[in-house]
C-alpha positions as CSV (number, residue, x, y, z in Angstrom):
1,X,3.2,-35.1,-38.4
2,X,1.9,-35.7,-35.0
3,X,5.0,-34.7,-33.3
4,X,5.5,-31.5,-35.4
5,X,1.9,-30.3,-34.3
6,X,2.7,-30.8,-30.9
7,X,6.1,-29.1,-31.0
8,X,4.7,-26.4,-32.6
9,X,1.6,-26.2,-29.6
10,X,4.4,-26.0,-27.5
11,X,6.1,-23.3,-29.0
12,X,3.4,-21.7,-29.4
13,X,2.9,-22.4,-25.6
14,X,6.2,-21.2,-24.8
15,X,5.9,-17.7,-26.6
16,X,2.2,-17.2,-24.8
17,X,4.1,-17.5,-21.7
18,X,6.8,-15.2,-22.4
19,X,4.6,-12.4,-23.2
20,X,2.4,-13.0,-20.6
21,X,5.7,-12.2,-18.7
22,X,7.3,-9.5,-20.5
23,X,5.4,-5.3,-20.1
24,X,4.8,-4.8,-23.7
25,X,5.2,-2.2,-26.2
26,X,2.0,-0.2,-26.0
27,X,0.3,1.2,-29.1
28,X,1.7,5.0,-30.8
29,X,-2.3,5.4,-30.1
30,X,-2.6,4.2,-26.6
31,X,0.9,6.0,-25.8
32,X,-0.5,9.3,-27.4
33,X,-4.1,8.5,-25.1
34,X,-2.2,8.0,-21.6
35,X,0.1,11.0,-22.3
36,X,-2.5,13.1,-23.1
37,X,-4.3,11.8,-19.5
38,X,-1.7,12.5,-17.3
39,X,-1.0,15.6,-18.7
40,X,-4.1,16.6,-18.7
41,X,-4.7,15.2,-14.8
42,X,-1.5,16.6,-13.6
43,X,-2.2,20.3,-15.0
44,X,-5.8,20.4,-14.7
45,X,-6.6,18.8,-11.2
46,X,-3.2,17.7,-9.4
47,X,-1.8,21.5,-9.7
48,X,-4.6,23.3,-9.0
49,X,-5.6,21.4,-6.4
50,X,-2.1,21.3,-4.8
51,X,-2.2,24.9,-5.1
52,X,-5.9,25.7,-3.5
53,X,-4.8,23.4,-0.8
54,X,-1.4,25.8,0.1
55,X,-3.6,28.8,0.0
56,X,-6.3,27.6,2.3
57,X,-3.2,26.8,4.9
58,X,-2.3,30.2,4.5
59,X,-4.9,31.8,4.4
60,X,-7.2,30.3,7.1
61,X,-6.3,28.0,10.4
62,X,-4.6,24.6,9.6
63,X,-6.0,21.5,9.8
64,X,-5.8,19.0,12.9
65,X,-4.3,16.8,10.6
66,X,-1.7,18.6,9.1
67,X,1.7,17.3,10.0
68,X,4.0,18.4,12.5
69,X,6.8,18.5,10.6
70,X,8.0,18.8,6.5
71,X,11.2,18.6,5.6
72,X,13.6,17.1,2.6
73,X,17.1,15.4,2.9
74,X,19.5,17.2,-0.2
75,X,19.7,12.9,-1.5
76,X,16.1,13.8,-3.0
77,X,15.7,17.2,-2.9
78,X,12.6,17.0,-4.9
79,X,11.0,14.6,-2.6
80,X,9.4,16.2,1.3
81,X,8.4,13.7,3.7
82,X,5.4,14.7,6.1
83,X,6.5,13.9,10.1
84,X,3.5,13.4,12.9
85,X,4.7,13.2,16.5
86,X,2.2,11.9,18.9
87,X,0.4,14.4,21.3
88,X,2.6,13.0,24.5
89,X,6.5,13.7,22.5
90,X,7.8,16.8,23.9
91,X,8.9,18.3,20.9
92,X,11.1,20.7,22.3
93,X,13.1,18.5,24.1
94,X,16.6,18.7,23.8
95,X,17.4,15.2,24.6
96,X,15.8,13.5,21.5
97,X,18.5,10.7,21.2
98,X,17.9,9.7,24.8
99,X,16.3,6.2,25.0
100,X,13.2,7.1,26.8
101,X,12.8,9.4,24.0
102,X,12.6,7.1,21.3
103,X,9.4,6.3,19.7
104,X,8.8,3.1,17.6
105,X,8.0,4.2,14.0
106,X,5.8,3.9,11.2
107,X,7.1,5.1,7.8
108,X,4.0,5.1,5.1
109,X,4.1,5.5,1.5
110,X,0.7,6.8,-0.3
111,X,-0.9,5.1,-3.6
112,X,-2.4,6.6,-6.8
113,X,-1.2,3.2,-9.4
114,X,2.7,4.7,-9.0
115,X,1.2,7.4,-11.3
116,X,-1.1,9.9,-9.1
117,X,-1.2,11.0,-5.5
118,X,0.9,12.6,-2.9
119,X,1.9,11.8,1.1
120,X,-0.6,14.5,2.1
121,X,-3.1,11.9,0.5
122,X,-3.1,9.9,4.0
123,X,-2.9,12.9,6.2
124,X,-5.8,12.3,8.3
125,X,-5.0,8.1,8.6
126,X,-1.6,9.2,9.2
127,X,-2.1,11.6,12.3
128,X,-5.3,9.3,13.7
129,X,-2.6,6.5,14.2
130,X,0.2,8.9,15.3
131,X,-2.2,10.1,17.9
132,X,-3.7,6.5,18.7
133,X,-1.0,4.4,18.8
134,X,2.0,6.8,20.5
135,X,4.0,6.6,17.3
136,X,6.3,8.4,15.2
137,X,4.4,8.8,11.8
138,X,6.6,9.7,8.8
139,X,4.7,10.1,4.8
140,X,7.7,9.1,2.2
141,X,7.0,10.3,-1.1
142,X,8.3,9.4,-4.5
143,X,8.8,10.2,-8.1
144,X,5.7,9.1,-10.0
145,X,5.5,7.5,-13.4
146,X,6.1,8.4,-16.5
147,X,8.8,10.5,-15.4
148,X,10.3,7.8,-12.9
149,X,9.5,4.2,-14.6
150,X,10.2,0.8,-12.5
151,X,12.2,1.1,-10.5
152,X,12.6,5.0,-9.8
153,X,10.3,4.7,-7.1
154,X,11.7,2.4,-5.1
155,X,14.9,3.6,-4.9
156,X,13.7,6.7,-3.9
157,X,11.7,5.0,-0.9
158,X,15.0,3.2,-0.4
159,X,16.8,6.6,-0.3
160,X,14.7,8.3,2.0
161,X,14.1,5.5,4.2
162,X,18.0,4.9,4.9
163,X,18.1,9.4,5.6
164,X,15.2,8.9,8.1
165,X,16.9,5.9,9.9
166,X,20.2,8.0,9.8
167,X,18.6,11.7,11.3
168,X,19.6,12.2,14.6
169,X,17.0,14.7,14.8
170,X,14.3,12.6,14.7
171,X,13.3,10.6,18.3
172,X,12.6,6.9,16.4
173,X,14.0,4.1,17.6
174,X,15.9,1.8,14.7
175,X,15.2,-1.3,16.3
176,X,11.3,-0.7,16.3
177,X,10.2,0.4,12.7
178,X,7.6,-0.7,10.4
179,X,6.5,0.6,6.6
180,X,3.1,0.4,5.7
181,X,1.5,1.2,1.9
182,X,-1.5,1.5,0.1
183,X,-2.5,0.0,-2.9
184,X,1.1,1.1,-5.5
185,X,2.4,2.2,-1.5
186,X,1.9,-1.6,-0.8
187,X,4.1,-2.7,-3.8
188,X,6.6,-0.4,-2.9
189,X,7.0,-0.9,0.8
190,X,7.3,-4.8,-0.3
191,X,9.4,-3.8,-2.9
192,X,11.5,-1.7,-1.1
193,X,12.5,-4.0,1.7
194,X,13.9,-6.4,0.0
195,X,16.5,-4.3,-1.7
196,X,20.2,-5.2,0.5
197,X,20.5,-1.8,2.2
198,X,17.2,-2.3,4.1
199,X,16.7,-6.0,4.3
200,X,16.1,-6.6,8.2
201,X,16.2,-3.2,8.8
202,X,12.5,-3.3,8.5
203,X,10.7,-5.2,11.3
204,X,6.9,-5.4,9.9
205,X,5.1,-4.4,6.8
206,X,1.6,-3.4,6.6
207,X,0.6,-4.0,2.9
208,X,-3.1,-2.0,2.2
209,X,-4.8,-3.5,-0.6
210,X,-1.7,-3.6,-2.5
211,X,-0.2,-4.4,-6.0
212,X,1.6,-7.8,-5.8
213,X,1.1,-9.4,-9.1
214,X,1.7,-8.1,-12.7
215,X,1.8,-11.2,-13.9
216,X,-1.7,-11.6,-14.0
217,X,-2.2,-8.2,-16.1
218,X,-5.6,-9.5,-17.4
219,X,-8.0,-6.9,-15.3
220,X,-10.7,-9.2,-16.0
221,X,-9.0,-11.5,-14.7
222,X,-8.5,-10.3,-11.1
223,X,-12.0,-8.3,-11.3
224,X,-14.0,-11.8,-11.3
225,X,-12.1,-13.2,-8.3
226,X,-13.7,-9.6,-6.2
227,X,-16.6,-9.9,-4.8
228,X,-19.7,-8.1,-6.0
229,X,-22.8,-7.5,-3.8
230,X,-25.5,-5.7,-5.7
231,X,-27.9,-6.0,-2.6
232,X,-25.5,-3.3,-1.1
233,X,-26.9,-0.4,-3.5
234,X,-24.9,3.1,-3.9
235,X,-21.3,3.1,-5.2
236,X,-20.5,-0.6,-3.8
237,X,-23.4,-2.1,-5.7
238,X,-21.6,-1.6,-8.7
239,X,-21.2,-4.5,-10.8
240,X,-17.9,-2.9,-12.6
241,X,-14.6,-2.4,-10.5
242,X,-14.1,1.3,-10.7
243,X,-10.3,0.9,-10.5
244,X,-10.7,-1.0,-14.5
245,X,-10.4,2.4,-16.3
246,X,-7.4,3.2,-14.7
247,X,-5.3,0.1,-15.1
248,X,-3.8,0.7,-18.6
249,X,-3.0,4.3,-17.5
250,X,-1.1,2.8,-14.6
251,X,0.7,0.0,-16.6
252,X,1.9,2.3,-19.5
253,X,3.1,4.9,-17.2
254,X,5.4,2.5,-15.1
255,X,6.0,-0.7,-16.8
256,X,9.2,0.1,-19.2
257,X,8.7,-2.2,-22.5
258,X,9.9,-5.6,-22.4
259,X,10.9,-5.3,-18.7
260,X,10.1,-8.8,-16.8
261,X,6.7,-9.0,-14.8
262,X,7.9,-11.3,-12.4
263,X,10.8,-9.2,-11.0
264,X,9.7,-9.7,-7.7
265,X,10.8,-6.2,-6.9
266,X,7.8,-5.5,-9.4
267,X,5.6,-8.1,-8.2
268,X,6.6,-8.9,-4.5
269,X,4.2,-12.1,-4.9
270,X,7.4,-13.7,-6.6
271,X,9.9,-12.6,-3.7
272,X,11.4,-15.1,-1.8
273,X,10.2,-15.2,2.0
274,X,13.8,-14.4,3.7
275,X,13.9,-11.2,1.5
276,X,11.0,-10.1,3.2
277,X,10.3,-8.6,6.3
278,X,9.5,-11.2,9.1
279,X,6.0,-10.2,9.9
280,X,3.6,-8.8,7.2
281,X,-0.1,-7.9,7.9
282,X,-1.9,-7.9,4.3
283,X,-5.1,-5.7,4.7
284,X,-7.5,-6.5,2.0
285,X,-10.8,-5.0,0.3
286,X,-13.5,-7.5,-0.4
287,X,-14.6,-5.4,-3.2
288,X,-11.7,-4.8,-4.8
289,X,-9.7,-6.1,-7.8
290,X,-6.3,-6.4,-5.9
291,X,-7.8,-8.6,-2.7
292,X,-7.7,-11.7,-4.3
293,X,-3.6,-11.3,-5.0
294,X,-3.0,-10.1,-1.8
295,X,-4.7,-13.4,-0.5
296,X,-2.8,-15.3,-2.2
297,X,0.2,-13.8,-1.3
298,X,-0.8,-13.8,2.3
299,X,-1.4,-17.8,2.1
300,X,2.0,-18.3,0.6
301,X,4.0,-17.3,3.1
302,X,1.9,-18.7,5.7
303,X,2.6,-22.1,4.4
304,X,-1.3,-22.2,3.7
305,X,-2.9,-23.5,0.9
306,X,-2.7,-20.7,-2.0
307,X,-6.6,-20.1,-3.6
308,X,-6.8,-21.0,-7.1
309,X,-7.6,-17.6,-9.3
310,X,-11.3,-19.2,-9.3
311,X,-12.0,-18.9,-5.8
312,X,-13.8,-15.5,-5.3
313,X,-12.6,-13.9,-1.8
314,X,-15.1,-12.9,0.7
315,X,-18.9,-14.3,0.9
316,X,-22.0,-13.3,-1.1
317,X,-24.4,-11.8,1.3
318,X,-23.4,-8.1,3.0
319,X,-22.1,-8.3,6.4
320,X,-23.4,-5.3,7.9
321,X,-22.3,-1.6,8.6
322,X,-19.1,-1.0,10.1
323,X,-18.7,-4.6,10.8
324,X,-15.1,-6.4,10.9
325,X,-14.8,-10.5,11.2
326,X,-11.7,-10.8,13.3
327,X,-12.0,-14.1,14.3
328,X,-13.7,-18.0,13.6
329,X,-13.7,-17.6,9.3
330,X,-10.7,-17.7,7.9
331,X,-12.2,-16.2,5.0
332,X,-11.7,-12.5,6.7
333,X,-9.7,-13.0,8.6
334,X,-6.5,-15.3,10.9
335,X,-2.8,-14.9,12.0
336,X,0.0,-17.6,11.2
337,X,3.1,-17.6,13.9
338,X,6.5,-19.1,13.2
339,X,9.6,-19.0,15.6
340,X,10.3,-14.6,15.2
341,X,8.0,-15.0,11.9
342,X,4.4,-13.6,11.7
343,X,1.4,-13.6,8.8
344,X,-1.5,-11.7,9.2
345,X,-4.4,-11.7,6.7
346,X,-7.1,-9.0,7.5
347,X,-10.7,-9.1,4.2
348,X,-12.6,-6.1,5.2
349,X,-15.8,-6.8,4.3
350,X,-18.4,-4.9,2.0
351,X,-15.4,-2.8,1.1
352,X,-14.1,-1.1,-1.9
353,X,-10.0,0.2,-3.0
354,X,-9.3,2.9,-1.2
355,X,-12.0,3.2,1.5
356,X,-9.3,4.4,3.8
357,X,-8.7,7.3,2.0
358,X,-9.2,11.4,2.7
359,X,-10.3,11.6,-0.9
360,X,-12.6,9.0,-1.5
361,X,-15.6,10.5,-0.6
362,X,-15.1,12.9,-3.9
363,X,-15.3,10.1,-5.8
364,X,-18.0,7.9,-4.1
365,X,-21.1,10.4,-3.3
366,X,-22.4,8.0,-1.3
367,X,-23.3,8.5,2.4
368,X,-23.8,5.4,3.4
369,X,-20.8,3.9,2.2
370,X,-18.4,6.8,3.7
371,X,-20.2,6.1,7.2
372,X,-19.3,2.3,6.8
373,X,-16.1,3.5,5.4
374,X,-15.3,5.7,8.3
375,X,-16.1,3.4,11.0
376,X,-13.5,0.1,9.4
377,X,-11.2,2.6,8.9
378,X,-10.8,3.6,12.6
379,X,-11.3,-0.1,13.2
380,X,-7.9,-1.0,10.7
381,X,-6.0,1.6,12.6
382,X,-6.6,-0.2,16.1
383,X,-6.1,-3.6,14.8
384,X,-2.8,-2.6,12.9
385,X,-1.0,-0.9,15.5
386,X,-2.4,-3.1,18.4
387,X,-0.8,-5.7,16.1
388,X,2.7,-3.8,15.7
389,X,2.9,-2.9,19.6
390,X,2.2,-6.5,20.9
391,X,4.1,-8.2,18.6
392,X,6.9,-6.8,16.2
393,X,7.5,-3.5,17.3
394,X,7.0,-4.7,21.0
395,X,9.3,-2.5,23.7
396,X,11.4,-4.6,25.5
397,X,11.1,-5.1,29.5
398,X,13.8,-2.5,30.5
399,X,12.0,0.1,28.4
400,X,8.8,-0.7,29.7
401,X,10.2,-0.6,33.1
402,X,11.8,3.3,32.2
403,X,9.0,4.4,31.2
């Protein structure tokens, strides 16, 4: 009797574990609730904001951060990428191929839970680094969920990545490029560079608070392991992760029924290290729902020991506006080296998903967390492409020497 109990616990065991690792079959009255949202959000809001956005350009000066360049590639003619040159490229060159020319490059893909958003999204982060850092800056965009379930997106990324590496017209230089994403972005540029066509093609990736694990689809879950600082007040104060009401929105819309949640091309925390890129700088909110899967992540392939879902990131008191712990705790912040192999972790403190972002501050309304926001945010951008320029995207000695 015994041994039928327990081989029924372990059945039982066995089917718990499955469908903790199989997308399920949502509700007719959940599926009715998210179509319903994203119909009404891409009708109501995206379109007519998309569309008072175009007439402001045309109607008045455009913005400092508008890019350079738009174009599309007829492989995904639905699809524009958005191209920032830095102030110093000479655009009208004719010589564009020439080595001197070339410009190392940073491809970035926008967030919005694979559902929402668009590359103009990061416009402003976009042309600051661009402009900062002497790069090539090119915005990848992508068919968004419903309409393009796992794995539309990445494919596209993988299309128009392999176009933009291909263009003659553009002055990057193949053997220096990195992708960097936010948040869904983050997923994908993980995702993305494992698939064969661009595996080692890809010298660094900057993951921003990304997705990684789907696994672990129990928000709860991941919301206790944020931390929470109530003494902060305003919008971080918060003792509810904003980003909870929009997680079974994001889950219907991209997860396709029964498909398995540890592909790692869905969660790149699976993935095995030589399908990634080499070096990967994981950039992390401390009040966010996603940092404590990027930490572990990070850990992993550092050969560090991997925090236990228990272990809450970060530390309980506020660390102060503007503020970034670099160095001496580990908590925030270190950098593991191996032979051509590098792992950065970056926790920015008293931080919430997304404080990077153009659009946040419609959704915070909260001074004092936009001016802490705005000051990490031009911090990030040093650190990240001080990071890329000394160390994977580094210029050889006989281009330093010509230019």
């Amino acid at each position: 009797m015994a041994d039928a109990i327990s081989a029924t616990a372990a059945m039982d065991t066995a089917g718990s574990e499955t469908a903790r690792l199989v997308a399920p079959t949502w509700p007719l009255s959940k599926r009715i609730k998210y179509s319903l949202v994203a119909f009404l959000y891409n009708t109501l809001l995206l379109k007519p904001m998309l569309f008072s956005m175009s007439l402001k350009k045309y109607l008045g000066s455009p913005s400092e951060k508008e890019p350079d360049l738009v174009k599309r590639y007829p492989i995904r003619k639905s699809l524009t990428i958005r191209i920032f040159f830095p102030p110093s490229h000479n655009k009208t060159s004719s010589s564009l191929t020439t080595d001197i020319s070339k410009l190392p490059t940073l491809l970035t893909i926008h967030g919005g839970g694979f559902t929402l958003g668009q590359p103009h999204d990061n416009d402003g982060w976009n042309r600051t680094f661009s402009k900062r850092h002497g790069f090539l800056v090119i915005a990848l965009d992508y068919t968004k969920a419903p309409m393009g379930p796992f794995p539309t997106a990445i494919h596209d990324i993988e299309a128009l990545i392999s176009c933009v590496l291909c263009d003659p017209s553009l002055p990057l230089d193949a053997d220096r490029v990195a992708l960097a994403g936010w948040s869904a972005g983050g997923n994908l540029a993980l995702a993305a560079s494992q698939l064969p066509s661009l595996r080692g093609r890809i010298r660094a990736a900057v993951p921003l608070y990304p997705v990684l694990d789907m696994v672990t689809s129990a928000h709860h879950v991941k919301a206790r392991a944020r931390r929470y600082k109530p003494a902060l007040g305003g919008f971080r104060g918060r003792d509810r992760d904003y980003l909870l009401a929009m997680m079974g929105l994001f889950n219907w819309a991209y997860l396709p029924p029964g498909q398995r949640c540890d592909d790692p091309l869905l969660s790149p925390i699976y993935a095995p290290r030589e399908h990634l890129p080499r070096n990967v700088f994981f950039v992390a909110c401390e009040m966010d729902l996603l940092a404590h899967e990027a930490w572990r992540m990070a850990c992993r392939l550092a050969g560090k020991r991997v925090p236990d879902m228990d272990e809450v990131v970060g530390c309980e008191e506020p660390v102060g506006k503007g503020v970034l712990i670099t160095e001496g705790d580990e908590r925030f912040a270190w950098e593991e080296a191996s032979g051509d192999s590098t792992i950065r972790w970056l926790l920015v403190p008293d931080s919430i998903h997304g404080f990077d972002q153009d659009n946040i501050a419609s959704l915070v309304r909260d001074p004092v967390t936009m001016e802490d926001a705005r000051i990490k945010t031009a911090k990030t951008i040093d650190l990240i492409g001080k990071w890329l320029l000394e160390g994977p995207l580094k210029a050889d000695a006989q281009n330093l020497l010509m230019e």
